[in-house]
C-alpha positions as CSV (number, residue, x, y, z in Angstrom):
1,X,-25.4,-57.3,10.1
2,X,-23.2,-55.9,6.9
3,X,-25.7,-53.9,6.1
4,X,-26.8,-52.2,9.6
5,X,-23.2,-51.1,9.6
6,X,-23.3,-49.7,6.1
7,X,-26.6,-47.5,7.5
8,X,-24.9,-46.7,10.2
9,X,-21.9,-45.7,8.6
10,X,-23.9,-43.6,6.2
11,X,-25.8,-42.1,8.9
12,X,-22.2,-40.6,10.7
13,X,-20.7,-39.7,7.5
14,X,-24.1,-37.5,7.1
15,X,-23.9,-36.3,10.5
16,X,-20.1,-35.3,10.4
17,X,-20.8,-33.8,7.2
18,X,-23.2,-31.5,8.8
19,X,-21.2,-31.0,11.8
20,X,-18.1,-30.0,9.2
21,X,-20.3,-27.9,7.4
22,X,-21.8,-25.7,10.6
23,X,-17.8,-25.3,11.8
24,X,-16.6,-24.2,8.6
25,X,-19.7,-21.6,8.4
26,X,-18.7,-20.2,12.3
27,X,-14.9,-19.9,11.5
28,X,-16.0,-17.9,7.7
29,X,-18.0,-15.5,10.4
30,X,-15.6,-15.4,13.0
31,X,-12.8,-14.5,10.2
32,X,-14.9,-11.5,9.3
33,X,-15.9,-10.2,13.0
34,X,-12.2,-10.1,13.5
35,X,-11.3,-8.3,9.9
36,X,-13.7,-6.0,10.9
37,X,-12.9,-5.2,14.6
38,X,-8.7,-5.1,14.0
39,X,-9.5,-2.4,11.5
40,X,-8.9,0.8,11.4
41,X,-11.5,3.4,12.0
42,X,-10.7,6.9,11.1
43,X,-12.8,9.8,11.9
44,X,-13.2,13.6,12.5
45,X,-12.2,14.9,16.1
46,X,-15.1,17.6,16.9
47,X,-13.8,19.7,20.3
48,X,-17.0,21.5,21.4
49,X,-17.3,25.1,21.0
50,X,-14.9,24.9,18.9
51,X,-15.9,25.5,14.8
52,X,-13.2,24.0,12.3
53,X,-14.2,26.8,9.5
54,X,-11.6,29.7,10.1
55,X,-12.8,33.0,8.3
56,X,-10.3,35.4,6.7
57,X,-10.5,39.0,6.6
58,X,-11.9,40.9,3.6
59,X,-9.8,39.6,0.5
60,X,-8.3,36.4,2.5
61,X,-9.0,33.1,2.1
62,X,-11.0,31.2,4.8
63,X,-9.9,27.5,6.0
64,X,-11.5,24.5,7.0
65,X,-9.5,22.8,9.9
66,X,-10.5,19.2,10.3
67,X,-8.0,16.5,12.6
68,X,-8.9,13.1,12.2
69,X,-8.0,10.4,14.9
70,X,-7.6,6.6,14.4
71,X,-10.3,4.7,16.2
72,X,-9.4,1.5,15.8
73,X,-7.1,-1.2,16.9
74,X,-4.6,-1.4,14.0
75,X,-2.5,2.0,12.9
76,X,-4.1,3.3,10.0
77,X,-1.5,3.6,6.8
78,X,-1.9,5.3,3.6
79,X,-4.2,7.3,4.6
80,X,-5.8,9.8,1.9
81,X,-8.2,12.6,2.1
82,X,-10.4,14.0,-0.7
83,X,-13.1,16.3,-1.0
84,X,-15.7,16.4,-3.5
């Protein structure tokens, strides 16, 4: 009898091993899917017909106008722009 309750035991402890394992590996992926959709996404705002390269006159400079909007869910802060 002692030891069909020591299987037994064993077997559980096996099976709320796994159990523990599978829950800890769903709240690791949840925890990423919700990083990843409370993010800020930043990206160019394109109007059509409208071209964000302004040309100057003859001896002027031309200008590139680009707005960016946050597409995301959280504000986006400290926010820098560079250009290779």
């Amino acid at each position: 009898m002692e030891v069909l309750t020591l299987t037994i035991g064993l077997y559980l402890a096996l099976i709320y091993k796994g159990q523990w394992s599978t829950a800890e590996t769903s709240n690791q992926i949840n925890t990423n899917n919700f990083k990843a959709s409370q993010r800020p996404w930043i990206g160019p705002i394109v109007k059509p017909g409208e071209s964000p390269l302004k040309m100057g006159d003859v001896g002027y400079p031309s200008t590139w106008v680009i707005n960016f909007k946050n597409f995301g869910n959280s504000p986006a802060l400290q926010v820098r722009c560079t250009l290779d």
